[in-house]
N, C-alpha and C positions, 0 to 999 in steps of 0.2 A: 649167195649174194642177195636174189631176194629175200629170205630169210634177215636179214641182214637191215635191208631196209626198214621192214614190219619194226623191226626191233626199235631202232633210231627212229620214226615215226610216234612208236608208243614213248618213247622217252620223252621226246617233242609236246607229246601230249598232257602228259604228265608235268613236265617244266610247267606248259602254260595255263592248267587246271591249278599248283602250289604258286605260282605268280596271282593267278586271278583271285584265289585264297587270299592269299596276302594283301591282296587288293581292296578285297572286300574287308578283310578285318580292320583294317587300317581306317575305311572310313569308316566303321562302327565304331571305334573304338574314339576316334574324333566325334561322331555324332554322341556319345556318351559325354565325353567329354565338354562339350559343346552344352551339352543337357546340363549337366551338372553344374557351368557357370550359370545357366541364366538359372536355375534353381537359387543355388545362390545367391542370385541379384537379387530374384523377385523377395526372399527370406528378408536380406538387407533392406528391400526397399521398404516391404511390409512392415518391422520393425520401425525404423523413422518414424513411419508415418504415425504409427502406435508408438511414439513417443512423441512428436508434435501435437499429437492430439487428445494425450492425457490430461485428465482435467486437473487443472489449476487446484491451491488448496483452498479449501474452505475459505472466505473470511473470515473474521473473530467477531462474536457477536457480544455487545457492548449494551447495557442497559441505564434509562436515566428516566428518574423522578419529573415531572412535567408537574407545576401548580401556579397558584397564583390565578392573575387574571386571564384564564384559559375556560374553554365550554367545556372539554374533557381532559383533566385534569388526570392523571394517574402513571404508572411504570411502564414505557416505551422500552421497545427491543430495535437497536439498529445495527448495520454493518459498521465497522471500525472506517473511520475519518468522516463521519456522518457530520451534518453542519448543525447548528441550531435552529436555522430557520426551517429546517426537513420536521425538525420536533414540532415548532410551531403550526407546520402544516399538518400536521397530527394532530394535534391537541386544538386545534382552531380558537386564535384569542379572541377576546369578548371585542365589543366595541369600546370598553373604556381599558384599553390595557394602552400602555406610554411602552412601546417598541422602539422607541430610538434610545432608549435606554439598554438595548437589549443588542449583544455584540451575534447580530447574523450570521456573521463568514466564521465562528468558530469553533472548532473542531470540539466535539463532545466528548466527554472524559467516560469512561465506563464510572456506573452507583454514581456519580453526582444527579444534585437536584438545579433544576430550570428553576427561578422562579422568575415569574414574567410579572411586572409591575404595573398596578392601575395609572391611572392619572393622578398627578398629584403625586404620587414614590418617587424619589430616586433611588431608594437603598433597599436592599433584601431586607424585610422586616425583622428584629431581634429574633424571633420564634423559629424563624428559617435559616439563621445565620449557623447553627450547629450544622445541618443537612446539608448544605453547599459543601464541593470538594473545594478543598484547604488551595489558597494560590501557594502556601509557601510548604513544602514537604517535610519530609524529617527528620532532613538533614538542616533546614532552616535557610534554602533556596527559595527564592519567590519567582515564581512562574510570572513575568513581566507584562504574558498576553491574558493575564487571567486576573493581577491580583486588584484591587479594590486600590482609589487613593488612599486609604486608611492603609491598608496593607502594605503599601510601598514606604511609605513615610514611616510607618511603624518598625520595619522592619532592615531597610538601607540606610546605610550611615548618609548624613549629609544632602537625603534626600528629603526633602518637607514637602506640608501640604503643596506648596505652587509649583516644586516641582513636580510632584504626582501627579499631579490634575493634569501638566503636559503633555505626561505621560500618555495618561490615557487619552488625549486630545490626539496625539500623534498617532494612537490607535484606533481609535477611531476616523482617523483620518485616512489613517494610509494602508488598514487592511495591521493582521498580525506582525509583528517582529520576526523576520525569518531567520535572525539570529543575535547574539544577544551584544553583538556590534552596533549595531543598529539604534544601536539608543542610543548611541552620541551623535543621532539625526537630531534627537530631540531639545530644543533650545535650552539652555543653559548649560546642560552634561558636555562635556570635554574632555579631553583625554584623560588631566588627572582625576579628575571625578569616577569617569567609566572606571580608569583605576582600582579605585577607590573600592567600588563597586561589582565588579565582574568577576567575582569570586563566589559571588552571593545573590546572584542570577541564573535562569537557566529560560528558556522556552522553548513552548511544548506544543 
């Protein structure tokens, strides 16, 4: 009988040695487990972050002739939606240069030429008239915030000189055409006219 006991005791023993085993694997195997999500998170967050924080792409670098009545007249390098007046602060215009002749707020074309006019121009001089980027393209569109009263009248049906001239009144007035709607702001243009017209427009 004591014999007996011994025996049932080591059993006892045994039971509660394969329980505590079990006990303990259980929480390793959670603490692994455990490990292994926040591994994970950290991976996940790490990743975000290295992609929130990849750099943006380049901008497109855009280049234009600068002449005329300027101190440093020559081939400027600017980021894409660059204005005119950033050129002018580059090129520094003389004291007789006529700047109200000169559209500020507008967005620079890549290879065109500035030319900035003395006192006394109103017009790009014949010589420079070739260099200037074209208002009307290739398709035979005229660029509305760019092109010249000659250019408008020349090239829109039913548009003449005094409408042109409006034209660029109203751009100069009121900042670029943000779209080619917009012109029947301009006094005399109307719906049949825009009509007429908005085929053979574009802005840019």
């Amino acid at each position: 009988m004591h014999f007996d006991k011994r025996i049932l005791a080591g059993f006892v023993i045994i039971l509660i040695l394969v329980f505590a085993a079990g006990v303990k694997y259980a929480e390793i195997k959670h603490d692994r487990s455990a490990a292994a999500e926040d591994l994970q998170l950290s991976i996940t967050q790490e990743e975000d972050v290295a992609e929130q924080t990849t750099p943006e792409e380049e901008e497109t670098e855009i280049k234009a002739y600068i002449t005329g009545a300027v101190k440093n007249p020559g081939v400027y390098s600017f980021s894409a939606g660059a204005r005119i007046y950033e050129a002018l602060e580059m090129a520094c215009p003389l004291e007789n240069a006529e700047l109200k002749y000169v559209e500020m707020a507008r967005v620079i074309e890549d290879e065109e030429t500035i030319y900035i006019p003395a006192q006394g121009e109103t017009e790009v001089p014949q010589d420079y008239q070739f260099l200037s980027a074209s208002a009307v393209d290739k398709s035979g569109k005229v660029n509305i915030n760019k092109a010249t009263a000659e250019e408008l009248s020349s090239n829109l049906n039913g548009i003449g000189p005094t409408l042109a001239q409006r034209i660029i009144d109203y751009r100069e007035s009121n900042g670029a055409f943000k779209n080619i709607e917009e012109i029947k702001n301009v006094s005399g243009i109307g719906d049949k006219r825009y009509a007429d017209i908005k085929e053979m427009i574009v802005v840019k």
